[in-house]
C-alpha positions in Angstrom: 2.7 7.3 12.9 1.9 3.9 12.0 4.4 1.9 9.1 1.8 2.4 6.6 1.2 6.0 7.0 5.4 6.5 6.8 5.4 5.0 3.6 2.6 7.3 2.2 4.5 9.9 3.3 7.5 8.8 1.5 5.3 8.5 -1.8 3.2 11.6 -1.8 4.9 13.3 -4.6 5.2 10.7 -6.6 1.2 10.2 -6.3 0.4 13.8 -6.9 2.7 13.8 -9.7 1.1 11.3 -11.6 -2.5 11.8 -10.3 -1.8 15.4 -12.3 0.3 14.5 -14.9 -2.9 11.9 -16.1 -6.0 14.2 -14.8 -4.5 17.9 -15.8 -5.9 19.7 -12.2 -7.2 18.7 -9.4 -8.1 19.9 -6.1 -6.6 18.1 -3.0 -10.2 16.3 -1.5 -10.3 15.4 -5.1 -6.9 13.7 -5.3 -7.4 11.6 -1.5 -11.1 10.4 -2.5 -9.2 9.4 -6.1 -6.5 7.7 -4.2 -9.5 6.0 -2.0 -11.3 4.7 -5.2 -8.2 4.0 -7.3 -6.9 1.2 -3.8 -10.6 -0.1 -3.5 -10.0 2.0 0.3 -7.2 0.6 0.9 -4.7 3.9 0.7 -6.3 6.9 2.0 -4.3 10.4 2.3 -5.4 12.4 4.9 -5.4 16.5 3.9 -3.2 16.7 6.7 -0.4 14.8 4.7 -1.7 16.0 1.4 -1.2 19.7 2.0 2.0 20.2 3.0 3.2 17.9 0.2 1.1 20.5 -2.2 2.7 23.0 -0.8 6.0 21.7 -0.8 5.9 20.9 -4.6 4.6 24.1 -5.1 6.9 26.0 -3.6 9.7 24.1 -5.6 7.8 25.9 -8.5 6.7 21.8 -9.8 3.1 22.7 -9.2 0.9 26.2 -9.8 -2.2 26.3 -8.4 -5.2 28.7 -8.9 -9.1 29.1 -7.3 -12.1 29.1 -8.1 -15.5 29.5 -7.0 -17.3 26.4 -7.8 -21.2 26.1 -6.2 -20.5 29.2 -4.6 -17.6 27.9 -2.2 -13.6 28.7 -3.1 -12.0 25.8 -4.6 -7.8 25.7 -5.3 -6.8 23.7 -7.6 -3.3 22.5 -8.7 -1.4 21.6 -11.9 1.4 20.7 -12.9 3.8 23.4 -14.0 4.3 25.2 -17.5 7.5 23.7 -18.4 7.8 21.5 -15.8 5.8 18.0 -17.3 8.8 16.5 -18.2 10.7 17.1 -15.6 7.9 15.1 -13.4 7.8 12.3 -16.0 11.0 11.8 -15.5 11.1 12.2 -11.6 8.5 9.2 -12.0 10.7 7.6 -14.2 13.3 7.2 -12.0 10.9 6.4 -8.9 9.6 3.8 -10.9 12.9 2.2 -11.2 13.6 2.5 -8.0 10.6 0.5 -6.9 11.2 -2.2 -9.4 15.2 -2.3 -7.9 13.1 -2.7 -4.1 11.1 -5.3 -5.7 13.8 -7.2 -6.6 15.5 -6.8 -3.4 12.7 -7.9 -1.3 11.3 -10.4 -3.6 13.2 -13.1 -2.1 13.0 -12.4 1.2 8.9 -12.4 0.6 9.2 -15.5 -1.2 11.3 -17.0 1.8 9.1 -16.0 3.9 5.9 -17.2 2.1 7.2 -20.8 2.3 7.9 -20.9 5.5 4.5 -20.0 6.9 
């Protein structure tokens, strides 16, 4: 598994989290060709990845899914919880202070880094 990959890994459920907690359902090709389009390519989740995160989430009881038929194929899509949004706005809340602490840990090492090249 390349670096990049690891890291995705490592944000899945943040990414799921707020893909759902903005777009209300969504079916998991849905959420990696958003996460294509909303990095201009540059992030793609493979269903491999994506799956067993759903599954995960779900299983913690974060996440409720249901199918459908839609153009006559089966189609399961996933929500966030009843009762559970605010516990997934704050779980991002706190990720999202977390990244901003790694930002400023790293910031001067990038900057360093920058300048010498």
């Amino acid at each position: 598994m390349n670096e990049s990959n690891s890291l995705l890994k490592g944000s899945l459920s943040a990414i799921i989290l707020t893909l759902l907690s903005t777009k209300g359902r969504m079916y998991g090709y849905e959420i990696c060709q958003h996460v294509k389009e909303l990095t201009s390519g540059q992030m793609r989740i493979t269903e491999g990845a994506l799956y067993p995160a759903l599954h995960k989430l779900e299983g913690e009881g974060m996440l409720v899914s249901h199918s459908e038929i839609v153009e006559g194929r089966s189609r399961k899509y996933y929500a966030i919880a009843p009762g559970q949004k605010e516990y997934a706005i704050n779980h991002l809340s706190r990720i999202q202070e977390f990244i901003t602490q790694l930002q400023t840990i790293l910031s001067p090492v990038i900057l360093h880094d920058l300048k010498i090249n």
